[in-house]
C-alpha positions, -999 to 999 in steps of 0.1 A, spaced: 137 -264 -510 126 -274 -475 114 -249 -453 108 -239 -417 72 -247 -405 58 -220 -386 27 -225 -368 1 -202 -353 -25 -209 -325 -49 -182 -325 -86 -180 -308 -92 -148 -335 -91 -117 -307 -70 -85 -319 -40 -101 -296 -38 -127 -317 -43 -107 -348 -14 -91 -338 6 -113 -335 0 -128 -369 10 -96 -384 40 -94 -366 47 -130 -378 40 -118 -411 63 -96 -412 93 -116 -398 86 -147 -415 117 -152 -447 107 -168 -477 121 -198 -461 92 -200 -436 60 -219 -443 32 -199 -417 2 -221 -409 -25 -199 -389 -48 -220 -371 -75 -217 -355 -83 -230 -319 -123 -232 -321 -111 -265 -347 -115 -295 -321 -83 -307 -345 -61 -280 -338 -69 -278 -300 -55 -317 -300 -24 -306 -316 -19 -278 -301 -24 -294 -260 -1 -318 -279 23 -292 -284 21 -278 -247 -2 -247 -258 -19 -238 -233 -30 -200 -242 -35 -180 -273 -16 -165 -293 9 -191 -294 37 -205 -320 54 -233 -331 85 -237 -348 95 -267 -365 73 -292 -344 83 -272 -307 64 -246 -294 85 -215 -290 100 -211 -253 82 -175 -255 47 -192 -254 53 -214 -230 42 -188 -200 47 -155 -204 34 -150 -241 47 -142 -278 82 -126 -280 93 -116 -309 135 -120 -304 126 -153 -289 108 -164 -318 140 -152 -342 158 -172 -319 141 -202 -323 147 -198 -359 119 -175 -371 128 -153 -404 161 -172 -410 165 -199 -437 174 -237 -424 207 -231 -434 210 -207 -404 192 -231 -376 192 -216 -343 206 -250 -328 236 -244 -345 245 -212 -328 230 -193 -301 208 -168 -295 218 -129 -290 220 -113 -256 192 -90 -245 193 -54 -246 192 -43 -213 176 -61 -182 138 -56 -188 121 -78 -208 112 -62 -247 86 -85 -252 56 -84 -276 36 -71 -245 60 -45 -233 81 -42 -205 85 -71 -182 52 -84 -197 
């Protein structure tokens, strides 16, 4: 069975930590979660190659996550991008659910 690659760029702080929980717990069995970690000269060179350019940040499928592109993790974002759901449901194929109300729910709270 193929599954969905899920990276992680973390730098170790409890942010990070964090969020590797919370990708823990919203990865599916479909969902192969690589932590890695940022003080490897090897995974800094893929991750600028990814566009990362702060911690804690995630990849999905090659493509880093439009939450970590800025403002920092989101968890709906990342289920959008395909987190927690098998290949068979591939975000590309659908799209994503509005937002509950107008302020941002992100990982870091209110219009984070």
């Amino acid at each position: 069975m193929t599954k969905r690659k899920i990276e992680v760029f973390s730098a170790g702080c409890t942010v990070c930590e964090d969020v590797i929980e919370m990708i823990k717990r919203a990865a599916c069995p479909s969902c192969e979660v690589t932590l890695h970690d940022m003080n490897d000269i090897n995974v800094a060179k893929r991750a600028r190659d990814l566009g990362v350019r702060s911690v804690p940040a995630v990849a999905i499928d090659g493509r880093l996550a439009p939450c970590c592109t800025g403002a920092g993790v989101d968890e709906p974002a990342l289920r959008a991008a395909g987190l927690g759901q098998s290949l068979a449901d591939s975000p590309r194929q659908r799209t994503a659910a509005p937002r509950r109300g107008a302020a941002s729910t992100g990982f870091f709270g209110p219009n984070a």
